[in-house]
PDB file of N, CA, C and O in Angstrom, chain B, residues numbered from 101:
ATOM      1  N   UNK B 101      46.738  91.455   0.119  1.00  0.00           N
ATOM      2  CA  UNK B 101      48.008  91.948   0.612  1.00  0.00           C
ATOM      3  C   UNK B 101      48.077  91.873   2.144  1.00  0.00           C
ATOM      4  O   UNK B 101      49.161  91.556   2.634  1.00  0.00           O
ATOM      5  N   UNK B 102      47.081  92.120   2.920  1.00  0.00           N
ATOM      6  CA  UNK B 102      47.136  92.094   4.037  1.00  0.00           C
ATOM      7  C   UNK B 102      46.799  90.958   4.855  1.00  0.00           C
ATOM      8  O   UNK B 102      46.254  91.072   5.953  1.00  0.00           O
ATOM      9  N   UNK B 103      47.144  89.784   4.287  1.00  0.00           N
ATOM     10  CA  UNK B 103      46.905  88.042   4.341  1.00  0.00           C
ATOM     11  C   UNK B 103      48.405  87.990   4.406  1.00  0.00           C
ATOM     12  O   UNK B 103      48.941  87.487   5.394  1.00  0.00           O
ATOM     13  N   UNK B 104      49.304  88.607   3.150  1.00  0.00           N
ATOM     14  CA  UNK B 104      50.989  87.994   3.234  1.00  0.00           C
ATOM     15  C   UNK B 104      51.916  88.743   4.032  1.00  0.00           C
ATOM     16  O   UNK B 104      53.111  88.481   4.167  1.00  0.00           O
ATOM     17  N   UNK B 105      51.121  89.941   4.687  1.00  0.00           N
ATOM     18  CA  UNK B 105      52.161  91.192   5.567  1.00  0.00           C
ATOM     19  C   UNK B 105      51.220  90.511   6.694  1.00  0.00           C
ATOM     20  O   UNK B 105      50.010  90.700   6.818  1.00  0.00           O
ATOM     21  N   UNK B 106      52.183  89.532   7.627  1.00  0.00           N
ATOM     22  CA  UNK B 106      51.511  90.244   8.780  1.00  0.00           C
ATOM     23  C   UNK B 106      51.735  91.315   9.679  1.00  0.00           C
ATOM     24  O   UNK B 106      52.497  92.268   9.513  1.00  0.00           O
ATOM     25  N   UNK B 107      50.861  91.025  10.832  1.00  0.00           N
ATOM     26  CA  UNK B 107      50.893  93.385  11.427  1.00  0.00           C
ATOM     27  C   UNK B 107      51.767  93.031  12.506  1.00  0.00           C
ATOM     28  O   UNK B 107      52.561  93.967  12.584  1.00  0.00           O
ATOM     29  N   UNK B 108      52.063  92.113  13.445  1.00  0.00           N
ATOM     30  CA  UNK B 108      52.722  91.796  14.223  1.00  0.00           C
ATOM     31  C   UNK B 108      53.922  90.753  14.616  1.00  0.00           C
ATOM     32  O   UNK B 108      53.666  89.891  15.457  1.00  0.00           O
ATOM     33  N   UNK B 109      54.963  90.799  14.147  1.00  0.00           N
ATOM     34  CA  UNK B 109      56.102  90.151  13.569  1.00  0.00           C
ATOM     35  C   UNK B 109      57.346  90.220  15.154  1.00  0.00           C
ATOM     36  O   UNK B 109      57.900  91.194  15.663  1.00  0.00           O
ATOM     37  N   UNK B 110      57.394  88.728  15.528  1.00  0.00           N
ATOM     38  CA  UNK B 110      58.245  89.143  16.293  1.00  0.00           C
ATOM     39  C   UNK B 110      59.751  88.423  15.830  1.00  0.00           C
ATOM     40  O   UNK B 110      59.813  87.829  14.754  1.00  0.00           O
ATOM     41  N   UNK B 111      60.860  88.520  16.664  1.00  0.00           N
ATOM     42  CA  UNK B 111      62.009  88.533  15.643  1.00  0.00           C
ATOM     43  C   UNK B 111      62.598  87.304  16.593  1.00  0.00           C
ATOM     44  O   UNK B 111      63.653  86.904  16.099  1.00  0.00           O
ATOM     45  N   UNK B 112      62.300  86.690  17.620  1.00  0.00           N
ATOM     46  CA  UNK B 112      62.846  85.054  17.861  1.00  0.00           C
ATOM     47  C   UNK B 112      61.414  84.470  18.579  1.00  0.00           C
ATOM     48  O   UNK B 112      60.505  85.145  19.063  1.00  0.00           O
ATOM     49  N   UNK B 113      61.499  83.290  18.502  1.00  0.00           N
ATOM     50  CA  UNK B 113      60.546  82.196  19.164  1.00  0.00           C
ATOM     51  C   UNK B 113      60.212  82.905  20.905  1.00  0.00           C
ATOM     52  O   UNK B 113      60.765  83.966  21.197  1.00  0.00           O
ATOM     53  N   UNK B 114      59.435  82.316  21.776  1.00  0.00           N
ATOM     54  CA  UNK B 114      59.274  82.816  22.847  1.00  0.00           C
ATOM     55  C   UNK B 114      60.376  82.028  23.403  1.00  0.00           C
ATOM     56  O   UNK B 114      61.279  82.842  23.598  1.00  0.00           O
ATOM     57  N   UNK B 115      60.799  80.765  23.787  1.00  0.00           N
ATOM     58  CA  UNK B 115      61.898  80.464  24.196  1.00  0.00           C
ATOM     59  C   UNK B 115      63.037  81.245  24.063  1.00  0.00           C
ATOM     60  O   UNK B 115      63.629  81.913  24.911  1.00  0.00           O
ATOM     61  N   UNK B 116      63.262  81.075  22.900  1.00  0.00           N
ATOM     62  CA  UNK B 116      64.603  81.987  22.448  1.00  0.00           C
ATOM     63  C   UNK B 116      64.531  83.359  23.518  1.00  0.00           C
ATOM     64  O   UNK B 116      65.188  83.541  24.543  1.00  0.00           O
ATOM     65  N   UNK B 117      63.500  84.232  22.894  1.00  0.00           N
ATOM     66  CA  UNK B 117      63.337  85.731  23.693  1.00  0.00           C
ATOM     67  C   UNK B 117      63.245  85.423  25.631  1.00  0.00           C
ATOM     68  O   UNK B 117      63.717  86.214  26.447  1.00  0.00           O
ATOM     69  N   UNK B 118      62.845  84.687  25.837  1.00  0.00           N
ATOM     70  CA  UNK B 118      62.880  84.569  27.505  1.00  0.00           C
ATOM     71  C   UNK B 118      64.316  84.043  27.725  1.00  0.00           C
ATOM     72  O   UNK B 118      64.942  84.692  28.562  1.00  0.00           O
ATOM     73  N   UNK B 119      64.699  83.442  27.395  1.00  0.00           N
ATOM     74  CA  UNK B 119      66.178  83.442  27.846  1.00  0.00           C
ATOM     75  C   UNK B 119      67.277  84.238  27.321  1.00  0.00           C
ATOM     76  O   UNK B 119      68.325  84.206  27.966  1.00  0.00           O
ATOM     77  N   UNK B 120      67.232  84.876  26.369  1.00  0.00           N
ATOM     78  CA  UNK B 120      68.190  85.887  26.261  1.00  0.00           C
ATOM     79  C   UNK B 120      67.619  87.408  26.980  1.00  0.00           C
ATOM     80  O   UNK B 120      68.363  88.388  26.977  1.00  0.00           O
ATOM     81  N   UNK B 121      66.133  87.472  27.622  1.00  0.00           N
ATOM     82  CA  UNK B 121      65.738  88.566  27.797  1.00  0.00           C
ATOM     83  C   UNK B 121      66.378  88.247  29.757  1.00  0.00           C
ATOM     84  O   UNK B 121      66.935  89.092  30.457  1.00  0.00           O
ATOM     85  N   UNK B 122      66.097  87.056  30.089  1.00  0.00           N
ATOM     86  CA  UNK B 122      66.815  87.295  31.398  1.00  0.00           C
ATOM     87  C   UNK B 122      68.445  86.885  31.646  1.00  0.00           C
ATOM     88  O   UNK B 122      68.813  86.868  32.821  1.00  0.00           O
ATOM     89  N   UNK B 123      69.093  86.670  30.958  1.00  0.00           N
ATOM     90  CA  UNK B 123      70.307  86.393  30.887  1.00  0.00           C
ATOM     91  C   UNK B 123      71.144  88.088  30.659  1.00  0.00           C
ATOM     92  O   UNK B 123      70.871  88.960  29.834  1.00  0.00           O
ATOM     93  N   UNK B 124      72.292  88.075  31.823  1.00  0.00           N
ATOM     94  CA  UNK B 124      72.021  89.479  32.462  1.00  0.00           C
ATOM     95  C   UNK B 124      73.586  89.930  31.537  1.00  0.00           C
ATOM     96  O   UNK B 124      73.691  91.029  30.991  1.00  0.00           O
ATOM     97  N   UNK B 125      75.009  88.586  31.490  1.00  0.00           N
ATOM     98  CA  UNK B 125      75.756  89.143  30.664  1.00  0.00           C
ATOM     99  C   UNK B 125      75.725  89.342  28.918  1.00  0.00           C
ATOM    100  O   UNK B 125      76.657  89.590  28.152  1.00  0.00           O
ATOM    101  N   UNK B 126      74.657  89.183  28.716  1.00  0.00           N
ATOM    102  CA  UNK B 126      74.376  88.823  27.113  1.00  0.00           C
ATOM    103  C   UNK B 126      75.685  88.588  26.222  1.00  0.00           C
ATOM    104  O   UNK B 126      76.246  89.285  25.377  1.00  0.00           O
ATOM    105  N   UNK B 127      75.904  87.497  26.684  1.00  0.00           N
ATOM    106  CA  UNK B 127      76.686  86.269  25.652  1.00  0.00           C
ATOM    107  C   UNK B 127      75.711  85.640  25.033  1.00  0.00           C
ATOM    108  O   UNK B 127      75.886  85.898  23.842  1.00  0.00           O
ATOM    109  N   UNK B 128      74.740  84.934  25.149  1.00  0.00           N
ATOM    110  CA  UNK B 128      73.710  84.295  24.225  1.00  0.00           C
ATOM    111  C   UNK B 128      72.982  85.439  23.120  1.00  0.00           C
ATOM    112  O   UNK B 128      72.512  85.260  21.996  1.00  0.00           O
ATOM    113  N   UNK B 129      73.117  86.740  24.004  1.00  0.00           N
ATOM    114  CA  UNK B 129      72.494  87.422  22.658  1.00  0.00           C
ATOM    115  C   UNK B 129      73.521  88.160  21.514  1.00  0.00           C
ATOM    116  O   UNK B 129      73.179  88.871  20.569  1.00  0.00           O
ATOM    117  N   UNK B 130      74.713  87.804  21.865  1.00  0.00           N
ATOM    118  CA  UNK B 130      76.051  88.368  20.976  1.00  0.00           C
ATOM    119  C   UNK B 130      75.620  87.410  19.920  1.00  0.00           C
ATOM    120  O   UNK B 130      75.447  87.635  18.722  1.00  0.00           O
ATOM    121  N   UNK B 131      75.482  86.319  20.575  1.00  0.00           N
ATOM    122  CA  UNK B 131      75.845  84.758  19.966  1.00  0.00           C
ATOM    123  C   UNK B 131      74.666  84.565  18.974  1.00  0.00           C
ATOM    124  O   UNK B 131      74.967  84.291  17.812  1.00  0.00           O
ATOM    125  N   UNK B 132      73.378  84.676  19.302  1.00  0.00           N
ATOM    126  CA  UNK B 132      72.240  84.540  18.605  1.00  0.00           C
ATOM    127  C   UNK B 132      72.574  85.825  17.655  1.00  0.00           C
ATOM    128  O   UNK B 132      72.851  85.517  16.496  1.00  0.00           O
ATOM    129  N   UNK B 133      72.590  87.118  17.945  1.00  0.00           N
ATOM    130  CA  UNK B 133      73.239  88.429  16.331  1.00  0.00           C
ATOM    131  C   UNK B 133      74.235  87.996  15.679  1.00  0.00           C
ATOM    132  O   UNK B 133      74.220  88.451  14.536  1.00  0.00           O
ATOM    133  N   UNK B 134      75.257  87.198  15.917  1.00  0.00           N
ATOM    134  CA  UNK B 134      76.022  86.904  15.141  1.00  0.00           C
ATOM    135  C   UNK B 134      75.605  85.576  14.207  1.00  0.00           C
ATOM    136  O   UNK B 134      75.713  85.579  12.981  1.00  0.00           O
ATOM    137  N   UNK B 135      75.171  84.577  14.896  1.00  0.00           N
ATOM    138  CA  UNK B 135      74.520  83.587  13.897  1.00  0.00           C
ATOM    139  C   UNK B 135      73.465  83.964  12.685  1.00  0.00           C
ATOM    140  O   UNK B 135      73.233  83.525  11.559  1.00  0.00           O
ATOM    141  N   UNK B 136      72.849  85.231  13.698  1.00  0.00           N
ATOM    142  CA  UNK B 136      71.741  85.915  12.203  1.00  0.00           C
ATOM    143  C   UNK B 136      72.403  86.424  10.946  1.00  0.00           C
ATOM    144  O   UNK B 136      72.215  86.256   9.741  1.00  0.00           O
ATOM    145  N   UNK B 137      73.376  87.214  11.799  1.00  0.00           N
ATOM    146  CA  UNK B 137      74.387  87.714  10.476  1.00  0.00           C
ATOM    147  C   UNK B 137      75.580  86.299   9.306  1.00  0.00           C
ATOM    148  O   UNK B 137      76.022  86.333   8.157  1.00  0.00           O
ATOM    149  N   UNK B 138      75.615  85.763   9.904  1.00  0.00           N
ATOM    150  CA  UNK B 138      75.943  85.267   9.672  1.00  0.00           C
ATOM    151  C   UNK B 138      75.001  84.167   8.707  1.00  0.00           C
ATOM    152  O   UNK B 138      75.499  84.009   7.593  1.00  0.00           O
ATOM    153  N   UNK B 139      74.141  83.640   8.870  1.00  0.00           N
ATOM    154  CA  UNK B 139      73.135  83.098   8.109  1.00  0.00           C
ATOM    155  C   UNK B 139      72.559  83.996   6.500  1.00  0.00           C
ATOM    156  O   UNK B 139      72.199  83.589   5.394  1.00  0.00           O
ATOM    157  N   UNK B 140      72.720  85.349   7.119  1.00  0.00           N
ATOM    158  CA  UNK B 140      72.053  86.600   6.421  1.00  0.00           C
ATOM    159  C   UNK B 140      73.255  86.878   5.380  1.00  0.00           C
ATOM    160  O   UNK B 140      73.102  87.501   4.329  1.00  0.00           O
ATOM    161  N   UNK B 141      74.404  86.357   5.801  1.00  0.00           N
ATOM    162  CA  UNK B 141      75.733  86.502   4.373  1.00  0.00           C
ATOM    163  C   UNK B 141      76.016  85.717   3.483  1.00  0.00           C
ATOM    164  O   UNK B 141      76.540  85.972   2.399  1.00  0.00           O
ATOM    165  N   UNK B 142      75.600  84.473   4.002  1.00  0.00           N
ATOM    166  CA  UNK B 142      76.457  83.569   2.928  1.00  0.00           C
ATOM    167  C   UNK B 142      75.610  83.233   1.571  1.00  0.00           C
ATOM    168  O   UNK B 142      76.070  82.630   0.603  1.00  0.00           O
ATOM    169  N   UNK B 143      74.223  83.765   1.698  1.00  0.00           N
ATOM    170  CA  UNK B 143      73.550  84.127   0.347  1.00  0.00           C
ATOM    171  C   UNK B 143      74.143  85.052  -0.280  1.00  0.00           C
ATOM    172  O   UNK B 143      74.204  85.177  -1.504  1.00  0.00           O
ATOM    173  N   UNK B 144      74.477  85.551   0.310  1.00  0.00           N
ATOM    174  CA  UNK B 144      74.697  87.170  -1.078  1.00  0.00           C
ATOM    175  C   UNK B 144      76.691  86.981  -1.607  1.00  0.00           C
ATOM    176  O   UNK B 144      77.300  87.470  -2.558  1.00  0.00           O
ATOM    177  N   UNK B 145      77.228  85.923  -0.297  1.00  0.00           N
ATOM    178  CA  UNK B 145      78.733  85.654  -0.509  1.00  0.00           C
ATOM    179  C   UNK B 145      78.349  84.534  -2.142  1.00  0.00           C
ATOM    180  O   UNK B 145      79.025  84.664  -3.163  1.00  0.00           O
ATOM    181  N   UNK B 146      77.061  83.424  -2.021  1.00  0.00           N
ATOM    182  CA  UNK B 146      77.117  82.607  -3.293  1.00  0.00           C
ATOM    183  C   UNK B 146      76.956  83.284  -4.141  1.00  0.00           C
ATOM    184  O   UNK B 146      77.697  83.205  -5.121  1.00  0.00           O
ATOM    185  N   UNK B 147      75.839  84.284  -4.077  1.00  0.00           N
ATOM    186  CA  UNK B 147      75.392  84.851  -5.545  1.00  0.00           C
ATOM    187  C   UNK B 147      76.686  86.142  -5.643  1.00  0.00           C
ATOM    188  O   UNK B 147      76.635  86.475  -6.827  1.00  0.00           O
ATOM    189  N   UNK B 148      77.320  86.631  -5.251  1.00  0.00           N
ATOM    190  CA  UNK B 148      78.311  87.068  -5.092  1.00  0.00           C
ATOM    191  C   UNK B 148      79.450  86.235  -6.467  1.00  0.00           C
ATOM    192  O   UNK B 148      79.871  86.629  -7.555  1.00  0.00           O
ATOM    193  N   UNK B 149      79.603  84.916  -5.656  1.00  0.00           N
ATOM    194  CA  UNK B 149      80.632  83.854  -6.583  1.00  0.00           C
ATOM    195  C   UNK B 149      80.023  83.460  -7.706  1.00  0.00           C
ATOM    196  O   UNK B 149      80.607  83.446  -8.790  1.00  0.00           O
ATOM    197  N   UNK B 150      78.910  83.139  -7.558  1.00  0.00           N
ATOM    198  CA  UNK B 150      78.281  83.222  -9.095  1.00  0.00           C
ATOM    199  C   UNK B 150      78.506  83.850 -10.089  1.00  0.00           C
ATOM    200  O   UNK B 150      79.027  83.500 -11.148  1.00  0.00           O
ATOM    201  N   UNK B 151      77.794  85.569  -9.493  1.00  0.00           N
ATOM    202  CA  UNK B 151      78.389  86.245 -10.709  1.00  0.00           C
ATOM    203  C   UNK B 151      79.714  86.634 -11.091  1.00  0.00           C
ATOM    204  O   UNK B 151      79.978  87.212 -12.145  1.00  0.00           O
ATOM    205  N   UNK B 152      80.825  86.192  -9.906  1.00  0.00           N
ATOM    206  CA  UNK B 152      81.994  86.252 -10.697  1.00  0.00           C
ATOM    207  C   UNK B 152      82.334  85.178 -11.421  1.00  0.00           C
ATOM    208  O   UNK B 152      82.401  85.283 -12.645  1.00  0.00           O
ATOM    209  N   UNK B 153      82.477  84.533 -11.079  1.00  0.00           N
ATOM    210  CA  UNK B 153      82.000  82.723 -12.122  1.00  0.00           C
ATOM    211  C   UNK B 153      81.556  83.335 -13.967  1.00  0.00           C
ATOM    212  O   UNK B 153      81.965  83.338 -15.129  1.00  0.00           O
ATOM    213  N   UNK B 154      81.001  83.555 -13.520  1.00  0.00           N
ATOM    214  CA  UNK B 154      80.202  84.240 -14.806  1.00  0.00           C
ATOM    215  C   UNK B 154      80.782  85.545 -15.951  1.00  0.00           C
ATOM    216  O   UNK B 154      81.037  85.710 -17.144  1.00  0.00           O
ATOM    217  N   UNK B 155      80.772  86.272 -14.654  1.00  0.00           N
ATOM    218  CA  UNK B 155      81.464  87.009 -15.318  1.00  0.00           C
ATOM    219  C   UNK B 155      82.943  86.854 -15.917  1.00  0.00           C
ATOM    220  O   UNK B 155      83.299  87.401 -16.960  1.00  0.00           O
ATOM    221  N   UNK B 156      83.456  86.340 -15.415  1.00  0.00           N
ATOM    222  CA  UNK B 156      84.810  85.744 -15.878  1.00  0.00           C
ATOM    223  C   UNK B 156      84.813  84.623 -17.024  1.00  0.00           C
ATOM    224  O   UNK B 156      85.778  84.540 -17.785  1.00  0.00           O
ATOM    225  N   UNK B 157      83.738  83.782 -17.128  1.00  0.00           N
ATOM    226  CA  UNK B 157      83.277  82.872 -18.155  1.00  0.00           C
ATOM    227  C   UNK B 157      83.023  83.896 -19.481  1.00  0.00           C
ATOM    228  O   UNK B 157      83.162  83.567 -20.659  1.00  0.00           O
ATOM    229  N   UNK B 158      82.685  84.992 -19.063  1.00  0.00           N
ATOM    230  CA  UNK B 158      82.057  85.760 -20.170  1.00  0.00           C
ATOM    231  C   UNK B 158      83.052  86.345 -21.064  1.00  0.00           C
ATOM    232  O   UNK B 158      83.064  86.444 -22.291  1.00  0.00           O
ATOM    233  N   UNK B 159      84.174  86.836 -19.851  1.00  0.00           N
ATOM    234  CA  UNK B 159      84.949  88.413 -20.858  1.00  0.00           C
ATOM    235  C   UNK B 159      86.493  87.098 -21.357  1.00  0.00           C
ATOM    236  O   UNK B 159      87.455  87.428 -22.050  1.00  0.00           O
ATOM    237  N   UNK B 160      86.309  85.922 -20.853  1.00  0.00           N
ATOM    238  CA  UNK B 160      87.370  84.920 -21.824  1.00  0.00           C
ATOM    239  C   UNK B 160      86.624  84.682 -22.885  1.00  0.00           C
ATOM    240  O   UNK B 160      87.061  83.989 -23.804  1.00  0.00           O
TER     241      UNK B 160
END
């Protein structure tokens, strides 16, 4: 278990983090949270359409 958790997890590349860490109006870091979220929805928007797909296949 402690092979597939690792203990120290950081959350962008070092590039990424040095330039949004000195970039002083944070537009790149609006921009980089919104692409996460955005990446982070459109899974749950398919399986979402799926099961209405489905479900609607079902109760006809």
């Amino acid at each position: 278990m402690l092979i597939v958790v690792p203990f120290d997890a950081e959350a962008q590349c070092a590039m990424c983090r040095a330039v949004l860490e000195s970039e002083s109006s944070g537009k790149a870091a609006e921009g980089i949270n919104n692409g996460i979220v955005y990446l982070m929805a459109i899974p749950y928007v398919l399986v979402a359409g799926l099961f209405y797909f489905i479900y609607r296949k079902m109760r006809t």
